[in-house]
N, C-alpha and C positions, 0 to 999 in steps of 0.2 A: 774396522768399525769400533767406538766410540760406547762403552756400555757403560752410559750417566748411574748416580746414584739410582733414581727413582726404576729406570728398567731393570736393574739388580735386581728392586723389590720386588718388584711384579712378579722376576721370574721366579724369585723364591717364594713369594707365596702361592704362585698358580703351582708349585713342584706340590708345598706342601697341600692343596685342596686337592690336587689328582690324590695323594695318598689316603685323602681322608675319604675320599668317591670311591678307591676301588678296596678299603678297609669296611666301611660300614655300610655303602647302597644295599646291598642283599639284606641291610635289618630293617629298611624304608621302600617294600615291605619285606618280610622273610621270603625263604625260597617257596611256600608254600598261598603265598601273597595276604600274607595276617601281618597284624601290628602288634604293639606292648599292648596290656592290657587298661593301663591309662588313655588312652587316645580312645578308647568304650567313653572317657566323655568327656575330652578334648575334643574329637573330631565331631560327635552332632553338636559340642558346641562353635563349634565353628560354623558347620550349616546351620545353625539355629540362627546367628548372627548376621548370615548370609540374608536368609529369610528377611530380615528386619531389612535391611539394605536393599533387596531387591525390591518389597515391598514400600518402604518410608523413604531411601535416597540417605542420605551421608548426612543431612544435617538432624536429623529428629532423634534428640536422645532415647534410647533403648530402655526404659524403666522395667518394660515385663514382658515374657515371653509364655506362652500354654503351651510349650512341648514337651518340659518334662514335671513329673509330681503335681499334675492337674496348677498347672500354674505357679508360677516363680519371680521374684525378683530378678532383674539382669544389671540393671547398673548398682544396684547394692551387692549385687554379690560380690565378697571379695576377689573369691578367683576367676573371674569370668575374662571371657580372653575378646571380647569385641571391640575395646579398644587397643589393639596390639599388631602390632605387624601382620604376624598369619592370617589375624583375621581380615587385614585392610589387603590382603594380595588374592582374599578370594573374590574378590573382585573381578580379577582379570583372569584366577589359575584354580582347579580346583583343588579341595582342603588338602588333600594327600601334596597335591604338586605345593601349595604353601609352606606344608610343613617339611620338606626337601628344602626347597631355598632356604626359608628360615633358619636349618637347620646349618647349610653351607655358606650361607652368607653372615651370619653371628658368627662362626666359626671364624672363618678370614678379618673379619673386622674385631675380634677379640686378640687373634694373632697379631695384626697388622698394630694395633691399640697398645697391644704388651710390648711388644720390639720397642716403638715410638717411647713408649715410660722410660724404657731399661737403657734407651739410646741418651733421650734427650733431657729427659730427670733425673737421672742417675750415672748418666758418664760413661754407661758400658761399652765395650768394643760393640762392632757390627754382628761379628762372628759370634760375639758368646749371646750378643741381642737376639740372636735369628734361634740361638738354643732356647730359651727363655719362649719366644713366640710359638717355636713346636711343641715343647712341652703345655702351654696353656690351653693352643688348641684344640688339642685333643686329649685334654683334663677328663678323667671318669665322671665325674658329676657331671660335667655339661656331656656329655657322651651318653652315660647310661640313661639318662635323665630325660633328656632330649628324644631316644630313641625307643621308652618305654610308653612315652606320651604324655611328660608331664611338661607341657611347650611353656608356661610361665618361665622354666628356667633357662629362657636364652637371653634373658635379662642381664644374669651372672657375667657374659662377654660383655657388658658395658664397663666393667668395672675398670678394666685398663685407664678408657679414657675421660673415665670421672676422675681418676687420679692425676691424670694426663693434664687435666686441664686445673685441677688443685695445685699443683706444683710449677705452673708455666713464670718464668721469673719476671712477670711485671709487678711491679713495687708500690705504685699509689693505686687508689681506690678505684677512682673513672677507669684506669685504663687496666684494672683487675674486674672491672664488673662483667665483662663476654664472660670471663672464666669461672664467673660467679654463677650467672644465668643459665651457660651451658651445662653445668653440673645438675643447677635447680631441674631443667629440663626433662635429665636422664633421670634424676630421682623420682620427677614428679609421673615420667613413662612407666615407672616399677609401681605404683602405686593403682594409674591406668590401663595397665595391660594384665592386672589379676595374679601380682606375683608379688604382694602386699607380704608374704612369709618369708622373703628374703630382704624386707627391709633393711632388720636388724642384723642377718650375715654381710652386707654389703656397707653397711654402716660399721664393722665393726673389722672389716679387713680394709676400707679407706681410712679408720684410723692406724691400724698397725702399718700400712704405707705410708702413711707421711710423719710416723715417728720414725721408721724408719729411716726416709728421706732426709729427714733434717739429721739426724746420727752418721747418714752416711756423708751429706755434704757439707756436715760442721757448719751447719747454721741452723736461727731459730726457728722452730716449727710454731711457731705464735702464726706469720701468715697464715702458712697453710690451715692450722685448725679454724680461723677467723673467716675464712674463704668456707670452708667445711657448714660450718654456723649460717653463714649470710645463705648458703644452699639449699641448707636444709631447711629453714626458715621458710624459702623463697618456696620449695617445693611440698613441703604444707600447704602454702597460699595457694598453687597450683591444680594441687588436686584434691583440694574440700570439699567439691562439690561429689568426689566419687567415694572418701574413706567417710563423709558423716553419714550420710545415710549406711552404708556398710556397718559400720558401728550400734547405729538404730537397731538394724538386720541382726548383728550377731547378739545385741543385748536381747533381741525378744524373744532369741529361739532358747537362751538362756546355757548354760556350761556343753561342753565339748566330751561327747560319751568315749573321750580318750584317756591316755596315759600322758601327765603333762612333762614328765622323765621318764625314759624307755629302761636304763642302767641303773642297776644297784645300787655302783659307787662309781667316785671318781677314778680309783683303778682299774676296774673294768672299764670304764668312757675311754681312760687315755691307754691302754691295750689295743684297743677295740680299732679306736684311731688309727693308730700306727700301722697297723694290721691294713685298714682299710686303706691309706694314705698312699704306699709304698709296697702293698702285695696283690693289690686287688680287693673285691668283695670279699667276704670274711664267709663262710662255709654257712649252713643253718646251724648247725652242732653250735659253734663259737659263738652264734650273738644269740644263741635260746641258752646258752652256760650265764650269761653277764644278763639275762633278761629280766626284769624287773617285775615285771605281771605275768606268767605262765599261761596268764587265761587268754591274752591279749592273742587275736591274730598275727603272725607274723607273715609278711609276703615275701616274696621272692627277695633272696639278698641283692638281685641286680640293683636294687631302691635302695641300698644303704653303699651307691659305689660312690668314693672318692678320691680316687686310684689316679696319683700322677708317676706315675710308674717309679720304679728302681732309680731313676736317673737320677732326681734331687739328691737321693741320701748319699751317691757315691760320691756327688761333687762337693757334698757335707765334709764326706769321709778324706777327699785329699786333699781338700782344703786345711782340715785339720790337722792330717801326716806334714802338710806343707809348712804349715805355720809354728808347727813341736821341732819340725828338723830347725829353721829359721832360730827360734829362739834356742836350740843346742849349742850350749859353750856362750852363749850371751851372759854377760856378768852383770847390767842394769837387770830390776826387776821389770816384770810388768806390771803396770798399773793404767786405771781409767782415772778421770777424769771423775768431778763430781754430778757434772751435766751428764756424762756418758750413763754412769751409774743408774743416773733418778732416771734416763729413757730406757736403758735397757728393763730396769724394775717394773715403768707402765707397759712397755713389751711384752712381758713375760705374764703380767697381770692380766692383759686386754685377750690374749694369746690362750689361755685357761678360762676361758668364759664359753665360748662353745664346749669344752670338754662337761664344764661343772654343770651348764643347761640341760646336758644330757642325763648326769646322772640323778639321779634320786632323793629326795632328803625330804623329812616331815615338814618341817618349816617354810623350806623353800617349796615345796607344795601347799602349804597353803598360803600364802602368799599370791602364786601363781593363781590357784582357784578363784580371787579373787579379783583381779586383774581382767577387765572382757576384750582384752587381743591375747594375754598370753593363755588365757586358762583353753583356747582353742587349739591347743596344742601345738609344737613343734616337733617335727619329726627329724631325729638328732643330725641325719644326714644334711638337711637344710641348714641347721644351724654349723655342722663341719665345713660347709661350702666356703664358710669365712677364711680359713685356714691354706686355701687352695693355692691362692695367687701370693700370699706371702711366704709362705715357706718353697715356693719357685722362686720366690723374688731372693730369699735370703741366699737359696742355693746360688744363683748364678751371681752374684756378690761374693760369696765366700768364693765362687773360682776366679772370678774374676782378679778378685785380688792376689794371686799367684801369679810370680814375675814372667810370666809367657812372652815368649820372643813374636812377633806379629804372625809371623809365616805360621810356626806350630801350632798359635792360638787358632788358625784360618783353617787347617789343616783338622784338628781337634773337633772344631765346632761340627765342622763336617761327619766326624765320624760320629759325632753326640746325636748331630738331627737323624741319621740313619738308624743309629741302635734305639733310638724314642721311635721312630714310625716303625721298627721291626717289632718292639714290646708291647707293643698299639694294635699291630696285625695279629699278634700272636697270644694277644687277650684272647680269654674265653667267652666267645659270642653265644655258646650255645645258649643260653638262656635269652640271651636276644631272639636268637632264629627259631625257639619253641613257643611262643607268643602266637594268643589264639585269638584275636579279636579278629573280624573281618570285617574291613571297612567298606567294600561294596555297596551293602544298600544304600551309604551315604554318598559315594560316589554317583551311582546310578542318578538320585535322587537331585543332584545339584546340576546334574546334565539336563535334566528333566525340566529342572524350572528356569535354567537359563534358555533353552529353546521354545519355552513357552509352554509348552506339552500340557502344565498345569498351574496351577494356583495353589498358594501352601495354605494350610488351613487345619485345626485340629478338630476334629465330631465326637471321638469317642475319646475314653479312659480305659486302656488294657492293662492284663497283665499277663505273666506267662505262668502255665497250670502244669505241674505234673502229672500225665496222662495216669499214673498210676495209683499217684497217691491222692491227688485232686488238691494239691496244696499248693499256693502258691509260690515259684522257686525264684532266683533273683540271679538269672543268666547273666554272664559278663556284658552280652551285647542289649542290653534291653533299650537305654535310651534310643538304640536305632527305629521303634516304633514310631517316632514322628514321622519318617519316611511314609509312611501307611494315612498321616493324618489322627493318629492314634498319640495321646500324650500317656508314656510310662506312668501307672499309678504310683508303683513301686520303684522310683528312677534309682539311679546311679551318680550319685554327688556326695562327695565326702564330707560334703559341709554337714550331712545330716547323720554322719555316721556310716559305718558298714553295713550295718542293721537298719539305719533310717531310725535309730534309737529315738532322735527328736525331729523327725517329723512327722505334725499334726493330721496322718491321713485319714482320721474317722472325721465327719461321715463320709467320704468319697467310696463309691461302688463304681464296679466295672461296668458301661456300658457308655450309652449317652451323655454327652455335657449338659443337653439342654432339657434331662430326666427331672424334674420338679418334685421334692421329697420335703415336707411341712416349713413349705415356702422358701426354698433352696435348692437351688441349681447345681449341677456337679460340676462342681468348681470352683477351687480355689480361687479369691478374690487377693491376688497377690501384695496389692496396695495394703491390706491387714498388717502382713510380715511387716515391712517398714514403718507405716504412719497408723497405728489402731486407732488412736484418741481422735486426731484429725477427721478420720473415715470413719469413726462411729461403728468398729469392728473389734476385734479382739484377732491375733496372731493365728492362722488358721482359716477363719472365715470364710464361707463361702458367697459367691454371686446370690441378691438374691432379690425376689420377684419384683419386679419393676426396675433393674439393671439389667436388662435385656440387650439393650443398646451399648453397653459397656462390656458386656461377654462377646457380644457378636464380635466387636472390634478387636478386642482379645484375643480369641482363635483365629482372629486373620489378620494375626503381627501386627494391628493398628494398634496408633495412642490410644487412650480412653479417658474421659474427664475424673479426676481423682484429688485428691488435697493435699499438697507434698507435705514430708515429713519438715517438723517445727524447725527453722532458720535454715529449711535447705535453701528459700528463696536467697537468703543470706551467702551463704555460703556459695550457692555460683556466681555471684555479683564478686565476691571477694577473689574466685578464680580468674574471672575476665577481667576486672582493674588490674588483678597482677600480672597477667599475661602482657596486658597491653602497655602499661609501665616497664616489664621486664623488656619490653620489645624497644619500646622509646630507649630505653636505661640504656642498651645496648649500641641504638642508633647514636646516642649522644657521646658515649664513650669510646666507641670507636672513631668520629667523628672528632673527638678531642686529642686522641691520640696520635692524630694523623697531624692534627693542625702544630703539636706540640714538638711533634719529628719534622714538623716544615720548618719551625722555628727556628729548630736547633739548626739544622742544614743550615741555615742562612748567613 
């Protein structure tokens, strides 16, 4: 029997997803059946979203939801996950079982994406390609990240094939625009699926790839950056209709009660790194020595992993033995070129940008403060994500180019994917497996409305009391109250701080929605946060008498008549012209390219 290229693949990636199923299922859930502490609200939001779909059907955009902090913004939220994969698979799977596939199918398609770059953009062998896709796959960021419950980042696996498709070598414009479009696509998916904070890491490791690319293939990266532009452009157009009103949202609730630099300095950032990069999570000791605010909480280091294990550096390290033996006893110098030069300089430049966002400086803090997406902070691990797929990429380049006989290279690769999935196994889970969320009520609950059992609907505003002290405390699992019909007064959204530092919850009391207190309803009037001027409200604002009809619809996942925020009518006109041009542009260019290869033929 006959094993074609394409069944090779298969079987090497179905080898590597069994190692990723019997390394990390027991953290999806642990042995004790709890999750990361993120998925506290990832996963109601996920049934929240549900909710709205089971309720409204696929086409009714999501503007507001009453399940959590008496009423919320949903398609302004930046991170909200109802346009996004896991959310569109509960559908058919419930949110746990979503977030499993999601988690193994990013996985394989981020694998499958990197091999395909490293194969077919870059010229690599097969064997050192398959090194490249192990190592990506099972990258610490998209691992710890994924399985603590922060699900926006399985975005991060697209990044292969935004590249994939930047680099593909068609020359003229028509028959460059699929590759234009498909890029806009995936960007404009990171914008809609609520992971709007890895813009800027995904933007800033697609350009160290294609300066890369053009250095490595001795040509000019003018296309490539030009295709980058027409993308990122395109994917603006695309998703206007989801970051302006988002922008409205973050402008009204006004600065971010965070640290907008976590690190001292730049030597602490690029320590810290490396540490992080190539030994695993860094200890608590090690990032509270380099911490910048003392006062700041700091969580569990599993949230600061971006651990592509030991592998990279070694194939740094003889690559470099390789290349000192090589040029021993050579009598030309070495020298670059002056192209080579000025890319390796924006490399190195573009390359120290996550490190320096990380660290600290007056200036560059205010600055930042002033800015309404960056002054919402970055959290440095997000911004290191950029770093991940290039410094694999540079590694397996640097081996690559050692004169390896085909067989040894074949033989090598083999023993590289085994020592990466043993380093992978032999990470320290424990902080994965002591994760105390328990997502049961929200399991329960989505069994419940898919068989009809109930209708979702919110009556009250709770919160959770310390029997002893009589104070309010703020449990990990609190957004699980919607299950109950009950909306968290006190939710759990980062958007608002740890503390809820900025959110507006006076006057809201715990009890009834439809409690009437000097002509106000308990409850937030969500449409406030986004459009105040419009709605004749102020940021906060509650339901209020003679909105009867607009609250009721509100706790029962219904639209409700409201005045959208200034040029949002604008701005989804400007999404769907571009969709539906990007759809034509497509049709015509493929359509031209076909007719242009018939030509030739002839």
């Amino acid at each position: 029997m006959t094993i074609t290229p394409r069944l090779a693949r298969l079987g090497i990636l179905t080898l590597l997803l069994l190692a990723m199923l019997a390394i990390y299922n027991s953290s999806l859930p642990n042995p004790h059946g709890l999750l990361g502490r993120h998925f506290a609200v990832t996963l109601p939001q996920l049934m929240d979203g549900h909710l709205w779909l089971h309720v409204n059907g696929i086409f009714t955009p999501p503007w507001f939801s009453p399940s959590f902090c008496g009423g919320l913004p949903l398609l302004a939220h930046p991170g909200n996950l109802f346009y996004s994969f896991p959310q569109w698979l509960t559908l058919f799977l419930d949110p746990l079982a979503s977030v499993r596939w999601t988690f193994y199918l990013f996985a394989v398609s981020g694998g499958l994406g990197f091999f395909l770059l490293l194969h077919r953009s870059f010229n690599v062998s097969n064997p050192t390609s398959w090194v490249g896709a192990a190592l990506f796959m099972g990258n610490g960021y998209y691992v710890n990240h994924m399985l603590v419950g922060q699900l926006q980042c399985h975005v991060i696996m697209l990044i292969p094939w935004m590249a994939l498709l930047l680099t593909r070598p068609r020359q003229s414009f028509p028959s460059s625009f699929p590759n234009i479009a498909g890029t806009a696509m995936l960007l404009a998916y990171v914008v809609w699926s609520g992971a709007v904070f890895l813009f800027l890491p995904i933007l800033i490791a697609l350009i160290l790839i294609g300066l890369t690319w053009g250095m490595h293939n001795h040509v000019s990266n003018h296309r490539f950056f030009r295709r980058l532009a027409g993308s990122l452009i395109l994917a603006l157009l695309l998703s206007a209709a989801k970051w302006w009103p988002g922008l409205l949202f973050l402008d009204h609730l006004g600065p971010a009660p965070v640290p907008l630099a976590f690190l001292r300095g730049v030597d602490d950032a690029l320590l810290l790194l490396i540490k992080s990069l190539f030994f695993g999570p860094p200890g608590r000791e090690t990032v509270l020595a380099a911490w910048q605010d003392p006062h700041f909480p700091l969580e569990s280091t599993v949230d600061y992993a971006v651990e592509i294990t030991l592998v990279p550096l070694i194939l740094l390290a003889v690559a470099g033995f390789a290349w000192m033996h090589r040029r021993r006893g050579c009598q030309s110098p070495w020298t670059l070129s002056k192209t080579q030069i000025k890319c390796l300089t924006i490399i190195a430049a573009v390359a120290t940008l996550p490190v320096a966002l990380s660290a600290y400086s007056p200036l560059w803090n205010t600055f930042q403060r002033h800015a309404i997406l960056w002054r919402e902070g970055m959290p440095l691990v997000h911004t290191w994500s950029a770093l991940v797929i290039p410094v694999i990429l540079w590694s397996i380049l640097s081996y690559e180019g050692i004169d390896w006989s085909p067989s040894h290279l074949k033989e090598q690769a083999w023993a590289i994917i085994f020592f990466v999935l043993a380093l992978q196994a032999l990470a320290n889970q424990a902080p994965l497996r002591s994760e105390t969320y328990d997502p049961n009520p929200i399991l329960s609950y989505y069994h419940q409305i898919r068989s009809g059992a109930t209708m979702p609907s919110i009556h009250d505003l709770g919160a959770s009391v310390d029997p002893q002290t009589q104070n309010v405390s703020l449990p990990l699992d609190r957004n699980n109250f919607m299950v109950a019909g009950i909306s968290p007064l006190f939710c759990n959204d980062p958007l608002f701080g740890d503390h809820l530092q900025r959110f507006p919850y006076q006057p809201l009391v715990l009890g009834s929605v439809w409690t009437l207190t000097d002509g106000r309803f308990n409850m937030k009037n969500p449409a406030c946060y986004v459009a105040p001027e419009e709605n004749q409200c102020r940021p906060g604002d509650h339901f209020f008498k003679g909105q009867e009809t607009a609250l009721k619809q509100l706790t029962h996942y219904q639209p409700y008549s409201f005045q959208k925020p200034h040029l949002q009518t604008v701005m989804e006109w400007i999404g769907a012209i571009s969709f539906i041009l990007l759809v034509s542009g497509v049709v015509w260019a493929t359509m031209d390219f076909r007719n242009t290869l018939t030509s030739l033929s002839k």
